[in-house]
Backbone as ProteinMPNN parsed JSONL, in Angstrom:
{"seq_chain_A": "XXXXXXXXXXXXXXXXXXXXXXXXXXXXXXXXXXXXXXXXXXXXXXXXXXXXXXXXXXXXXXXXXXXXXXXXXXXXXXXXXXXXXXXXXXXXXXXXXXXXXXXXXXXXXXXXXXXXXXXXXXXXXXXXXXXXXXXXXXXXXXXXXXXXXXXXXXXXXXXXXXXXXXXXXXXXXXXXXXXXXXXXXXXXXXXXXXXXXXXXXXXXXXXXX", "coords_chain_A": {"N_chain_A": [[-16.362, 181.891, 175.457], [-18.78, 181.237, 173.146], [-20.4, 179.167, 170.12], [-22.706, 180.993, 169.165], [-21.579, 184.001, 170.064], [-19.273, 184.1, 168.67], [-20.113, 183.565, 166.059], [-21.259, 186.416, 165.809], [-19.769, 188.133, 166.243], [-18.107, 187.536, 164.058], [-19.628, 188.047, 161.881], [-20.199, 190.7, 162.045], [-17.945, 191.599, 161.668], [-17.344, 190.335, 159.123], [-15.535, 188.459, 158.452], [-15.645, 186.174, 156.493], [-13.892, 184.198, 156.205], [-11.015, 182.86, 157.577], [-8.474, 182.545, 160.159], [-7.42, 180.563, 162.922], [-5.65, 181.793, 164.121], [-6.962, 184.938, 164.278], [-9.169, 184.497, 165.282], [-7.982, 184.201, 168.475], [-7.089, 186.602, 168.171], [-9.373, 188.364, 167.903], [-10.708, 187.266, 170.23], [-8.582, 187.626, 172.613], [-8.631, 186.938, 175.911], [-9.275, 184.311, 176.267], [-8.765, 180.91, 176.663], [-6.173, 178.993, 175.226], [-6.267, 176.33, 174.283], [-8.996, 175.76, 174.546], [-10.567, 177.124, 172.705], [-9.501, 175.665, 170.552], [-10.424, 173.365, 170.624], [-13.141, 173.809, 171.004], [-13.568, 174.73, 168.591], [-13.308, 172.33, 166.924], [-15.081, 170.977, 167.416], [-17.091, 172.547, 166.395], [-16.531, 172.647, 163.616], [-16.921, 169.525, 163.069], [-19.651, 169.8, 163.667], [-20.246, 171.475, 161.193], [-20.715, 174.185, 161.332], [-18.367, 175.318, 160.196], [-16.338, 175.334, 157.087], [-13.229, 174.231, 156.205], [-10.973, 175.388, 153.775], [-8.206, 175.797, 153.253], [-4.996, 174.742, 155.093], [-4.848, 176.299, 158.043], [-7.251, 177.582, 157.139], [-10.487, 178.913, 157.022], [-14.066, 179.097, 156.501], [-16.426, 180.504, 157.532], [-19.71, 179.663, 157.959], [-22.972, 180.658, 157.622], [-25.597, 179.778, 158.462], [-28.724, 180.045, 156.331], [-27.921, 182.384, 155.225], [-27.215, 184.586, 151.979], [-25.124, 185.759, 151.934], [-22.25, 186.321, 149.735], [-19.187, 185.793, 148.708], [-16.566, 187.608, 147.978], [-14.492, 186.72, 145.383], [-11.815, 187.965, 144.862], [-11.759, 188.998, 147.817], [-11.041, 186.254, 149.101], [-8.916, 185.786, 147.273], [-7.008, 187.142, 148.923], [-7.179, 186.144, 151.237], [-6.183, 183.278, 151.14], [-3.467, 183.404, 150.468], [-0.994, 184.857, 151.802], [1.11, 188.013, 152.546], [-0.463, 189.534, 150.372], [-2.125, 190.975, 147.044], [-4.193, 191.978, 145.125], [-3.553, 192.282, 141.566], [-2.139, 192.753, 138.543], [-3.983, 190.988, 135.042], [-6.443, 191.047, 136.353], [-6.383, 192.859, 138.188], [-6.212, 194.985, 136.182], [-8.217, 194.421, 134.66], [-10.501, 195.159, 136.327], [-10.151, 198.109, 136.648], [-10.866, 198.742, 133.626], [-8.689, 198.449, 131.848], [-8.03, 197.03, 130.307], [-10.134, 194.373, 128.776], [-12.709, 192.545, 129.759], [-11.668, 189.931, 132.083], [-11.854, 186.19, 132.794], [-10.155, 183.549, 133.976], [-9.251, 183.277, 136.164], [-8.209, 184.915, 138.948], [-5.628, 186.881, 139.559], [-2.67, 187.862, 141.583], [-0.157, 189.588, 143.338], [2.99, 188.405, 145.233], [4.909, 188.322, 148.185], [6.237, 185.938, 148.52], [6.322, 182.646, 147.625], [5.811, 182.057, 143.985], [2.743, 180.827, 143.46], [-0.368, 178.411, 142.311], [-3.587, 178.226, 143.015], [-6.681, 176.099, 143.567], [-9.631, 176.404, 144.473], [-13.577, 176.213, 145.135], [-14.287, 178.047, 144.898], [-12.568, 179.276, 142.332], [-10.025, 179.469, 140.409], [-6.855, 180.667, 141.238], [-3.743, 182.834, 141.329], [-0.677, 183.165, 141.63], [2.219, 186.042, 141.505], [5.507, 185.993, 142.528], [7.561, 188.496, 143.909], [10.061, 190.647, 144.938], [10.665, 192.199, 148.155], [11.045, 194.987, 148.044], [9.769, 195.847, 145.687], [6.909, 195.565, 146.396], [4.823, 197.592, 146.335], [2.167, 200.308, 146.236], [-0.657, 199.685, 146.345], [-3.472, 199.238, 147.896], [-6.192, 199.264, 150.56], [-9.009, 198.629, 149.411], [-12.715, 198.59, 148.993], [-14.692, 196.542, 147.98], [-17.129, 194.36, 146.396], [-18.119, 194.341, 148.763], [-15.952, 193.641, 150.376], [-13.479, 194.376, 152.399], [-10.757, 194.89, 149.962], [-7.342, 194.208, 149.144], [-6.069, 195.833, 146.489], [-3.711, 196.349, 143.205], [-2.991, 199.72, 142.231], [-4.29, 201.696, 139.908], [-1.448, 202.16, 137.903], [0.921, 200.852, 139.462], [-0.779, 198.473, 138.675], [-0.498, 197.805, 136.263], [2.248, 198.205, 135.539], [3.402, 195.909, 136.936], [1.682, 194.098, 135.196], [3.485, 194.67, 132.519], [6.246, 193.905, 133.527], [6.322, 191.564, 134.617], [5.281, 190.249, 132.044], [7.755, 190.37, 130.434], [9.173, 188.936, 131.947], [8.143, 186.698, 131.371], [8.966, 186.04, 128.462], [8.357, 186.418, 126.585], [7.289, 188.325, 123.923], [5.433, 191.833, 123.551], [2.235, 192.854, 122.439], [0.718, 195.922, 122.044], [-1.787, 196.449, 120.839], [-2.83, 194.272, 120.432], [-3.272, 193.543, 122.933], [-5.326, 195.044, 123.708], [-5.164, 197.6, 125.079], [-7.151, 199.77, 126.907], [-6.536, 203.323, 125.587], [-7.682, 205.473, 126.726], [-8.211, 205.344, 129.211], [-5.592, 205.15, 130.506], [-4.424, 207.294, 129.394], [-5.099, 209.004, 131.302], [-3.918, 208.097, 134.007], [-1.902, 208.423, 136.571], [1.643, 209.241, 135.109], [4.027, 209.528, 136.18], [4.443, 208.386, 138.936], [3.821, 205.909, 137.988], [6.194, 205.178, 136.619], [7.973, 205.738, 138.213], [7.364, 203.228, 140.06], [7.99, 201.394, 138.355], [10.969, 201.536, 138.747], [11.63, 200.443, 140.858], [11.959, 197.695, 139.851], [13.189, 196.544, 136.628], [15.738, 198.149, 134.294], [14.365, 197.168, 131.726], [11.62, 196.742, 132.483], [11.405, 199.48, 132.36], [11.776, 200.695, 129.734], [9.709, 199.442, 129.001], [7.514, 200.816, 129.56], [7.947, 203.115, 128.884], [7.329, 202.874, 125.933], [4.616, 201.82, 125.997], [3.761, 204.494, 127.123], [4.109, 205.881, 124.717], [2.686, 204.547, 123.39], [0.127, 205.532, 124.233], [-0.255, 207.651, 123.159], [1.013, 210.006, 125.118]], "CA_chain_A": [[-16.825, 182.14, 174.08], [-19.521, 179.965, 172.478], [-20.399, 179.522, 168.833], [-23.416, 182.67, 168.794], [-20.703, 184.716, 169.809], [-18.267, 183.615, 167.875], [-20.837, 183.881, 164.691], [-21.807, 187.565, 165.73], [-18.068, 188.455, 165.865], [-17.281, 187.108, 162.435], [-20.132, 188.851, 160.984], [-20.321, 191.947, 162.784], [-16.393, 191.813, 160.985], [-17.346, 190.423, 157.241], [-14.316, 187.683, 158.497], [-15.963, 184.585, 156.556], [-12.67, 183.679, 155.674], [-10.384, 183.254, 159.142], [-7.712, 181.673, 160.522], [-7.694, 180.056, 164.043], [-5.131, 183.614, 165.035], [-8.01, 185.559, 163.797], [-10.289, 183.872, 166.438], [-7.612, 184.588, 169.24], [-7.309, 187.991, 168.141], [-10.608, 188.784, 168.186], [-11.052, 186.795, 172.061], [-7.283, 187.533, 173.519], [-8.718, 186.486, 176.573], [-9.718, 183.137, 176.106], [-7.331, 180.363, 176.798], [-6.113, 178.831, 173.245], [-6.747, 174.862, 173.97], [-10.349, 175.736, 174.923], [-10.839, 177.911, 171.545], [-9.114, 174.732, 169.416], [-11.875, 171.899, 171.445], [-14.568, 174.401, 170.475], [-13.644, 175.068, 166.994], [-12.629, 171.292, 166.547], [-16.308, 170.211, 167.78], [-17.688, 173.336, 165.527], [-16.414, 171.842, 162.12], [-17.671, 167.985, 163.001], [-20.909, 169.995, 163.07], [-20.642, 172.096, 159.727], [-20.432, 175.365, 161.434], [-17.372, 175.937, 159.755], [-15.454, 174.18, 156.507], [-11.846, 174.051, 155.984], [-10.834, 175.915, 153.143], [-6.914, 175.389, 153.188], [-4.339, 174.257, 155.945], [-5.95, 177.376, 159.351], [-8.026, 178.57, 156.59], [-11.612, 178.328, 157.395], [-14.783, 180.117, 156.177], [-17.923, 180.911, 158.342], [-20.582, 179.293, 156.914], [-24.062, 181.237, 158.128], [-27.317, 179.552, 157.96], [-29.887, 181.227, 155.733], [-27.519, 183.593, 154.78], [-27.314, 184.819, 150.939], [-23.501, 186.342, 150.977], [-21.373, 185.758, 148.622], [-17.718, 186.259, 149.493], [-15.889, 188.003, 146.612], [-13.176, 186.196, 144.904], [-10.838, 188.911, 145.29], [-11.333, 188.701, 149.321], [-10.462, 184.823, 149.08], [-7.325, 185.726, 146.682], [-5.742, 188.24, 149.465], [-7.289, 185.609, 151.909], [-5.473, 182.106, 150.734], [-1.93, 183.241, 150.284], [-0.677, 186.426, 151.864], [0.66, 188.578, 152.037], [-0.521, 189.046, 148.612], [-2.649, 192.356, 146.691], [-5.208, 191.658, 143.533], [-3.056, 192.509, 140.669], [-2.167, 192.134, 136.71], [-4.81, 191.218, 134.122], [-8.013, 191.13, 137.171], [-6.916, 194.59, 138.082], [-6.354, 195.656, 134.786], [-9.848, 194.444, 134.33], [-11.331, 195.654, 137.077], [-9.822, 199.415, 136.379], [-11.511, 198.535, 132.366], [-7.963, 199.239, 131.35], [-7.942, 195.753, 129.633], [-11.481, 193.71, 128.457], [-13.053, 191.409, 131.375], [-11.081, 188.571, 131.632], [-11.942, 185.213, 133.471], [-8.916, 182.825, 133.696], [-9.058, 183.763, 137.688], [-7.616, 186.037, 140.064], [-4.266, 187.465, 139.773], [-2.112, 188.761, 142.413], [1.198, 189.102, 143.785], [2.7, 188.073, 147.091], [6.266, 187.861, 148.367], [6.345, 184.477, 149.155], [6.922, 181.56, 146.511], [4.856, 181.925, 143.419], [2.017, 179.427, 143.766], [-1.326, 178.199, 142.236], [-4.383, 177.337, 143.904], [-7.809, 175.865, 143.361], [-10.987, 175.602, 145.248], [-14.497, 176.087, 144.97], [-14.612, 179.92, 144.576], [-12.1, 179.358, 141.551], [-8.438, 179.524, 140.237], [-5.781, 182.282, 142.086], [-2.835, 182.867, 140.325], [0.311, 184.537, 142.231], [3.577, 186.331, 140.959], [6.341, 186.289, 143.075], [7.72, 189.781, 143.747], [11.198, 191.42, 145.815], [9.919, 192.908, 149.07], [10.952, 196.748, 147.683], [8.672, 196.43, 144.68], [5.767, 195.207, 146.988], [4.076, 198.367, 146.815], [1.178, 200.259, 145.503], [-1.442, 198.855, 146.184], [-4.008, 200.157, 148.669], [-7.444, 198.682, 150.973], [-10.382, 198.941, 148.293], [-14.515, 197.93, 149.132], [-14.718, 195.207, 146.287], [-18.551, 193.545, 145.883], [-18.938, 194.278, 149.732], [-15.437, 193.348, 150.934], [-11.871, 195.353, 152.231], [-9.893, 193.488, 149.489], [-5.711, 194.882, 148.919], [-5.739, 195.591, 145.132], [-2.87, 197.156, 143.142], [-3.298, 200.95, 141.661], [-4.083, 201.8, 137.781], [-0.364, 202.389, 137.834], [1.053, 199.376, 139.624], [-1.24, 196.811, 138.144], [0.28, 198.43, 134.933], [3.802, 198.069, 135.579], [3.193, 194.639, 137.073], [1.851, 193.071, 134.345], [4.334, 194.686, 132.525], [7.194, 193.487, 133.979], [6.264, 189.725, 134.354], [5.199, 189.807, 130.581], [9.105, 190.62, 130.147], [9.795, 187.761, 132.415], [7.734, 185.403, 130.814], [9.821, 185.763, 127.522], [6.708, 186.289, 125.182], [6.52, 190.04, 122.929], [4.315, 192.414, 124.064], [1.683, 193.854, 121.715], [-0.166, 196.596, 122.933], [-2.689, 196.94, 119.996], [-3.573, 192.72, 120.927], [-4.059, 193.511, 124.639], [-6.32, 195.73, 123.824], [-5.543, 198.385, 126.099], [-7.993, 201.306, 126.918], [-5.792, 204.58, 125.453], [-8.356, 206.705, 127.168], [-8.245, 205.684, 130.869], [-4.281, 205.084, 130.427], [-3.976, 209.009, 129.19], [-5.452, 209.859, 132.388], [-3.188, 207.844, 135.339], [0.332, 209.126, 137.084], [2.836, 208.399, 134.827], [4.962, 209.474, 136.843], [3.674, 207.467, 139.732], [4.155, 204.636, 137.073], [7.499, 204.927, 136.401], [8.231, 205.247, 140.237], [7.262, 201.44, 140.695], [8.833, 200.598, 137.417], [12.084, 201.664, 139.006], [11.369, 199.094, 141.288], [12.461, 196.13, 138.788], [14.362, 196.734, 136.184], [15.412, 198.686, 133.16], [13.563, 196.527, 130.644], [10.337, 197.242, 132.892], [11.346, 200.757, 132.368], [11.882, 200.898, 129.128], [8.852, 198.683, 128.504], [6.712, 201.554, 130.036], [7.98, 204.255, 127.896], [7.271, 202.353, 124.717], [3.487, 201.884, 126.277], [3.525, 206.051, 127.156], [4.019, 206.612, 123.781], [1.461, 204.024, 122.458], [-1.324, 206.128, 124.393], [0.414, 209.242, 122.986], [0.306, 210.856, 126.536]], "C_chain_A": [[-17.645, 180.946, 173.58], [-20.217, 180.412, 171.098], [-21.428, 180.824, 168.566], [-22.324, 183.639, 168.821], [-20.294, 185.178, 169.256], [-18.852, 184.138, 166.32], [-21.314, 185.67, 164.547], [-21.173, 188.495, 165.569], [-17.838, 188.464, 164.655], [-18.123, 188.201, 161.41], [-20.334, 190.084, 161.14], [-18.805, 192.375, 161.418], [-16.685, 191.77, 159.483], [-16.207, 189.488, 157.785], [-15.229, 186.532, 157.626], [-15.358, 184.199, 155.969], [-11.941, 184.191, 156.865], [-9.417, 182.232, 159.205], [-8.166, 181.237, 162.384], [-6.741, 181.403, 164.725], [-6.081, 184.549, 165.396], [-8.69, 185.061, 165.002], [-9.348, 184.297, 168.089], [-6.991, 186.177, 169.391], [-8.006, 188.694, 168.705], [-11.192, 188.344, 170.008], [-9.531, 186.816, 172.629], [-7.837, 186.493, 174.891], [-9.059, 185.029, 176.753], [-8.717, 182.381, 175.855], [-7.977, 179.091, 175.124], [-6.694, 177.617, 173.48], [-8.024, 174.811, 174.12], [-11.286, 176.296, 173.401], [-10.453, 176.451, 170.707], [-10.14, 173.847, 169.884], [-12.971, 172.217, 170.928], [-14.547, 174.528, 168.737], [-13.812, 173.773, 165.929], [-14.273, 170.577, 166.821], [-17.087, 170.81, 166.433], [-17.741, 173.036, 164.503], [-17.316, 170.457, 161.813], [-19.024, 168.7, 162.379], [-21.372, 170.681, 161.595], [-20.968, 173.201, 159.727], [-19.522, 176.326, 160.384], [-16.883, 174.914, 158.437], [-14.172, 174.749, 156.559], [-11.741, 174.296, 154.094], [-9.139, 175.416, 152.433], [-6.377, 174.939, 154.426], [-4.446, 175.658, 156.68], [-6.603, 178.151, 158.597], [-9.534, 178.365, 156.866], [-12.904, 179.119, 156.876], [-16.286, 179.445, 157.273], [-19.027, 180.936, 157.263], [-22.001, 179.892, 157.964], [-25.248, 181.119, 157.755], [-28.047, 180.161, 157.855], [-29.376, 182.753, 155.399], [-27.297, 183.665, 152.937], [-25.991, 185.115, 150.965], [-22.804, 185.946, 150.632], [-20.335, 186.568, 148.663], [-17.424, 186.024, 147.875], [-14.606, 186.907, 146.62], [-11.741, 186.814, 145.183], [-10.433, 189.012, 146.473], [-10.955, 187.072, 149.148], [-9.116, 185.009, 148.552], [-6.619, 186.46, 148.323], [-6.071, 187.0, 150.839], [-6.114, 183.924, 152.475], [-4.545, 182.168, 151.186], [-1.638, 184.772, 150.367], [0.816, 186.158, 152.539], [0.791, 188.99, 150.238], [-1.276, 190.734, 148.685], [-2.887, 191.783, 145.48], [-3.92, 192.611, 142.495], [-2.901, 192.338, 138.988], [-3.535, 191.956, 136.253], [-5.955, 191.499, 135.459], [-7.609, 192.715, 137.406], [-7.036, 195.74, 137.197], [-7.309, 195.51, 134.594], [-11.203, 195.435, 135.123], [-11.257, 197.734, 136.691], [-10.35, 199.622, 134.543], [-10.172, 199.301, 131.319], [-7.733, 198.105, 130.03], [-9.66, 194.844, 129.178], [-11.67, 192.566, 129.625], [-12.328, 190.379, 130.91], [-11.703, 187.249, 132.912], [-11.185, 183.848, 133.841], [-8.504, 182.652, 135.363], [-8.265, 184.689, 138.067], [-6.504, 186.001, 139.689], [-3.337, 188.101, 140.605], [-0.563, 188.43, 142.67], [1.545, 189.642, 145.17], [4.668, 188.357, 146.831], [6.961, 186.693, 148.709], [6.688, 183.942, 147.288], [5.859, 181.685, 145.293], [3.465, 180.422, 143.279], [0.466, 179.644, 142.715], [-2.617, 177.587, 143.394], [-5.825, 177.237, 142.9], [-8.712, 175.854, 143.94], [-12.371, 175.779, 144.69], [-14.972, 177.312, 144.253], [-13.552, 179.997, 143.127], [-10.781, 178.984, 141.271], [-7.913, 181.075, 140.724], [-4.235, 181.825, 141.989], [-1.437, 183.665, 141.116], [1.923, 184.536, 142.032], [4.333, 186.369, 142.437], [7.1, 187.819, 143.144], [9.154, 189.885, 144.95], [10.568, 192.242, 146.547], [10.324, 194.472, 148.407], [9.74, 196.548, 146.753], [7.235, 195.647, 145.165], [4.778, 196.289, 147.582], [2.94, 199.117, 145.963], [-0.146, 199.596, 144.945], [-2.439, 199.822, 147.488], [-5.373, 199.111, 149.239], [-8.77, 199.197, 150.189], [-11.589, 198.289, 148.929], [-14.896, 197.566, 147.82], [-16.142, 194.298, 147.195], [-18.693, 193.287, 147.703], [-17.47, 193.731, 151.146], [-14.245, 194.174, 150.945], [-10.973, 194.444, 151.859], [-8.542, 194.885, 149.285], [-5.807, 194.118, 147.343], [-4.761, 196.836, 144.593], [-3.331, 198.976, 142.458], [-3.579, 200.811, 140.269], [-2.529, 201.211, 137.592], [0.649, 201.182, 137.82], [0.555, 198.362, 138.945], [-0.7, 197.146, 136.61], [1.507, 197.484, 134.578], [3.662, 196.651, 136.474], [2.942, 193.703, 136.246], [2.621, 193.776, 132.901], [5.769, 194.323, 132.279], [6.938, 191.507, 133.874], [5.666, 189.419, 132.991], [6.938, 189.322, 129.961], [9.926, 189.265, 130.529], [9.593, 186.787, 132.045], [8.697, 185.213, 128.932], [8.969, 185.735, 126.239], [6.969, 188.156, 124.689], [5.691, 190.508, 123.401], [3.491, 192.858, 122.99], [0.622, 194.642, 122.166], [-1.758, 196.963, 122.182], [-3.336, 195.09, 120.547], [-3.981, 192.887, 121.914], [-4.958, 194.131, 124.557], [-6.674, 197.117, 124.992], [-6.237, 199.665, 125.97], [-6.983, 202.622, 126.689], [-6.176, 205.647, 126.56], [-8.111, 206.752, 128.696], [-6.392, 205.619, 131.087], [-3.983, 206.675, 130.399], [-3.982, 209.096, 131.288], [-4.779, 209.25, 134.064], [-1.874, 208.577, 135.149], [1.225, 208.542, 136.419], [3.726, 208.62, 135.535], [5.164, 209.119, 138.074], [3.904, 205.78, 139.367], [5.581, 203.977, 136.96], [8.429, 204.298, 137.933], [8.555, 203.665, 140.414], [8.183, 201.348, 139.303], [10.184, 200.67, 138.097], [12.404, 200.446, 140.262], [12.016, 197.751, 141.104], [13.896, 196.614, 138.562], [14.488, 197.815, 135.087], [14.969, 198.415, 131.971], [12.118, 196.781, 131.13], [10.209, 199.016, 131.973], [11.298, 201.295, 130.811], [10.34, 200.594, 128.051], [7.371, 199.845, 128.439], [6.539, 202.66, 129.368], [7.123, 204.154, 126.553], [4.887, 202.313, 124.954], [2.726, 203.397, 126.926], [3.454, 206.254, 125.94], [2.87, 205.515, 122.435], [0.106, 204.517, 122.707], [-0.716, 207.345, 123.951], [0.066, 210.007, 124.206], [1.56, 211.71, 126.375]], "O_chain_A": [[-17.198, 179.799, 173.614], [-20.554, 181.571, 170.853], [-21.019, 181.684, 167.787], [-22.021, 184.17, 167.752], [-20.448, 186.367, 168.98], [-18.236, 184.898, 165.574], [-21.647, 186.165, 163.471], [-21.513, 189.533, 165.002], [-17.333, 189.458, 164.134], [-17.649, 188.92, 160.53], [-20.736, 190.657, 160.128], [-18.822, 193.247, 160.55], [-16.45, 192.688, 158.698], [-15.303, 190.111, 157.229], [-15.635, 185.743, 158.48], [-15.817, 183.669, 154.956], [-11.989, 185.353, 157.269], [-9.434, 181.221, 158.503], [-9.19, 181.673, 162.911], [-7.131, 181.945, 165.759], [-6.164, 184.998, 166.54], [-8.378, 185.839, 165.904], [-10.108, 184.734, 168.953], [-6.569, 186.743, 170.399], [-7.769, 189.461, 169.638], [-11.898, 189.035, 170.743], [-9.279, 185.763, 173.213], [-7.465, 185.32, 174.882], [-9.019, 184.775, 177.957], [-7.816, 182.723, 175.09], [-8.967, 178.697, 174.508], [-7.794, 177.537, 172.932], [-8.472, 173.703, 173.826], [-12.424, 175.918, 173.121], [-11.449, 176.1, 170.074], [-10.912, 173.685, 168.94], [-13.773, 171.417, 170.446], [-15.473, 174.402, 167.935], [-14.189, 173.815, 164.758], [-14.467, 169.505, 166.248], [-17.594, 170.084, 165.578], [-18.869, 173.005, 164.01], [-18.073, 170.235, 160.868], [-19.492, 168.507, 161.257], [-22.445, 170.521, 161.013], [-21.458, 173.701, 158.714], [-19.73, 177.452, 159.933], [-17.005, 173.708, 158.651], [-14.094, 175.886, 157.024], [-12.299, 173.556, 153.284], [-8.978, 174.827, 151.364], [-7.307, 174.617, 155.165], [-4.078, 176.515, 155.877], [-6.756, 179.322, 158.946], [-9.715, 177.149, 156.93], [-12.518, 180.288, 156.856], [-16.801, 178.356, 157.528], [-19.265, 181.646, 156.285], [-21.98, 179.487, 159.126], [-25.922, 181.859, 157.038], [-28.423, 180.925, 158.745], [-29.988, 183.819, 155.323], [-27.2, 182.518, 152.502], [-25.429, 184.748, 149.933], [-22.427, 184.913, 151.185], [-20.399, 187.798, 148.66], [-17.678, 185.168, 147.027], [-13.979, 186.441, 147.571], [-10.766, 186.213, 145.636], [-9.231, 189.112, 146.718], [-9.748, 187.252, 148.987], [-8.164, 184.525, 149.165], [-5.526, 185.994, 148.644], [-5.086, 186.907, 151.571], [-5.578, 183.616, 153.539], [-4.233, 181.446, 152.132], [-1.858, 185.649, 149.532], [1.446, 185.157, 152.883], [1.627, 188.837, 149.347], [-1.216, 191.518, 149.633], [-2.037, 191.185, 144.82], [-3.51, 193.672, 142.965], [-3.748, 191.697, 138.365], [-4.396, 192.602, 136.851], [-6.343, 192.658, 135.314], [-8.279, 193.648, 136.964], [-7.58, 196.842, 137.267], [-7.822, 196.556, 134.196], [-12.216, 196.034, 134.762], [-12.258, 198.433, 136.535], [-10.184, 200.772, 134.137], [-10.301, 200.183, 130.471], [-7.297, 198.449, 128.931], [-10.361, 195.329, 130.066], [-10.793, 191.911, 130.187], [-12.267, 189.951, 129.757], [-11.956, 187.721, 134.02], [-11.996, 182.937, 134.008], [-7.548, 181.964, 135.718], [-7.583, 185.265, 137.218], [-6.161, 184.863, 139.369], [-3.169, 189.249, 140.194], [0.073, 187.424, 142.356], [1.078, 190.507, 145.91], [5.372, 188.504, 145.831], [8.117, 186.592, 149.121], [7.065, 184.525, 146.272], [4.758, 181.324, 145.71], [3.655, 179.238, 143.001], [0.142, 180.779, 142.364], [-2.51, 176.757, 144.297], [-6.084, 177.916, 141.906], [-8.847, 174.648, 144.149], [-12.387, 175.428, 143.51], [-15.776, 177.477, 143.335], [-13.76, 181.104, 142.631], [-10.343, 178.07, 141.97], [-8.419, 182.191, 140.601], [-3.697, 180.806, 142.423], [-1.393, 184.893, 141.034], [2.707, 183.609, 142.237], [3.709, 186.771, 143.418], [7.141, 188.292, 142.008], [9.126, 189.048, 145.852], [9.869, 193.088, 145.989], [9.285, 195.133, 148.423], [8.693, 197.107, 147.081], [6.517, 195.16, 144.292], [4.146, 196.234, 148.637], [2.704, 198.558, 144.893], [-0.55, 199.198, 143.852], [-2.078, 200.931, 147.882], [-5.667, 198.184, 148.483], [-9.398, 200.195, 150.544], [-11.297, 197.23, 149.484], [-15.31, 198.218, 146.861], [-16.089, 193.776, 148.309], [-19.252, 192.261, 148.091], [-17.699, 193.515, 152.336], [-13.841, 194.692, 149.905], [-10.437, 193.57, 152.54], [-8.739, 196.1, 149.285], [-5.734, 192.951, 146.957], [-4.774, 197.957, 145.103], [-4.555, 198.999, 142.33], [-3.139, 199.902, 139.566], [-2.328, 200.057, 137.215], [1.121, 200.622, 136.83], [1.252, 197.41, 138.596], [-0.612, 196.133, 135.916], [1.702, 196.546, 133.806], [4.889, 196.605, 136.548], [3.562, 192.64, 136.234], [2.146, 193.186, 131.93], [6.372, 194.386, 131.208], [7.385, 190.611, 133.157], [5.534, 188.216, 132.765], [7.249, 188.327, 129.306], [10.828, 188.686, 129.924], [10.392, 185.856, 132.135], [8.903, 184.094, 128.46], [9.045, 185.093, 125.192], [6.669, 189.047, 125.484], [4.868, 189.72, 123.866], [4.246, 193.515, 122.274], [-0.367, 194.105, 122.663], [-2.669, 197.564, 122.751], [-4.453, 195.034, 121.061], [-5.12, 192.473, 122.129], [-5.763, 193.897, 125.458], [-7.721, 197.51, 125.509], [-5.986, 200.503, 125.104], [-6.555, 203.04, 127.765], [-5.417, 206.425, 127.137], [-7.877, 207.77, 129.349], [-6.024, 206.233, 132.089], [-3.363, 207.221, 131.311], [-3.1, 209.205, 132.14], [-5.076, 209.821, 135.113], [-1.178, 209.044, 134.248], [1.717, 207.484, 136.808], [4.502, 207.666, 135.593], [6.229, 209.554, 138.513], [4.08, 204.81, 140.105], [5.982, 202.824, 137.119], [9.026, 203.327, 138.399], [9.584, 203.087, 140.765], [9.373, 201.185, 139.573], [10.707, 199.559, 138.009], [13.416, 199.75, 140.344], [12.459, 196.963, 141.941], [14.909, 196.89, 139.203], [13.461, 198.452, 134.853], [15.087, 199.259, 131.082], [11.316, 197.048, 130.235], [9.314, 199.502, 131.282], [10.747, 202.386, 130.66], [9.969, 201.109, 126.997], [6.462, 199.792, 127.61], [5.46, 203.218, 129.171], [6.398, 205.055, 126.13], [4.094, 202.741, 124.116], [1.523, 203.499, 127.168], [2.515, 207.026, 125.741], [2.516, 205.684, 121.268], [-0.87, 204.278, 121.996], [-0.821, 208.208, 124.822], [-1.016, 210.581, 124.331], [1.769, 212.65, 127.142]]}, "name": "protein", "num_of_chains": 1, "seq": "XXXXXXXXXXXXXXXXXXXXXXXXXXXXXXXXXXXXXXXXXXXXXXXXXXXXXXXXXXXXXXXXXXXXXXXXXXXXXXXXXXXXXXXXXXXXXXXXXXXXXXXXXXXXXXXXXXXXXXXXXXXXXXXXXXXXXXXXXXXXXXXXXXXXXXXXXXXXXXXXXXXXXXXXXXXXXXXXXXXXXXXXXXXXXXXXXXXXXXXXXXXXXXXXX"}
């Protein structure tokens, strides 16, 4: 394997965000210390930067693309799925927000920073780690949650955060709310707890559905 390859692979894929697995994935055959020598020469040159601790992005001279934020969130810290206010935004169930990415993972809740922005992630109980689905976001297959889910997600960690909800301040869209599964909704609410659940009702009967 040598870096053309390697570069025709990545983009052929849309990977320009990878780990060093990712690279022995994609070449099984190729023995690993020969892949780490090459990759380890590849960086000196500026082929590649270092993103996080085996995170790496494929940098492609004279190229224009611009790697969504949303693929970097599910990229960073997985497994994870775009969630709360960004997918509430993105679904225009809530007003654009910019504050960064939102998602939730099963791992430890964490912050991060880099270049591409701030990414924000809830902690979650592997049962209620669902609902969510592979979406084509600004050119990339990013894992974001449903109307429904990103609902009852943010939600639920409003509840946790210990703050009032007001649903006339959030500003939520009545109109596209009428029109998702509540009962699809509830589903995941059952998930948590009964303060989610209860929380959900109270926001059914603020879109009068």
């Amino acid at each position: 394997m040598n870096y053309l390859t390697l570069s025709l692979v990545l983009r052929k894929n849309r990977m320009y965000l990878f780990t060093l697995g990712d690279i022995k994935n994609l070449f099984p055959d190729e023995n690993e210390k020969t892949i780490k020598n090459n990759f380890i020469r590849w960086l000196s040159k500026g082929y590649f930067v270092k993103i996080k601790r085996d995170l790496y992005e494929f940098i492609e001279q004279g190229s224009e693309v611009t790697i969504s934020d949303l693929y970097v969130a599910n990229r960073i810290y997985g497994p994870s799925y775009v969630s709360l206010e960004t997918a509430l935004s993105i679904y225009s169930i809530i007003p654009d927000v910019a504050a960064g990415v939102t998602s939730i993972t099963t791992r430890l809740t964490r912050t991060f920073k880099n270049k591409y922005g701030a990414f924000f992630y809830r902690t979650c109980k592997k049962e209620a780690f669902i609902g969510y689905r592979l979406m084509l976001y600004d050119g990339f297959k990013v894992n974001i949650a449903d109307k429904e889910k990103a609902l009852v997600d943010f939600l639920y960690y409003r509840i946790c955060s210990g703050f009032s909800l007001d649903f006339d301040e959030e500003r939520l869209n009545k109109k596209i709310l009428k029109k998702i599964n509540w009962k699809k909704a509830f589903h995941y609410a059952s998930f948590f707890n009964k303060k989610t659940t209860r929380m959900l009702k109270e926001c059914k009967e603020y879109v009068k559905c």
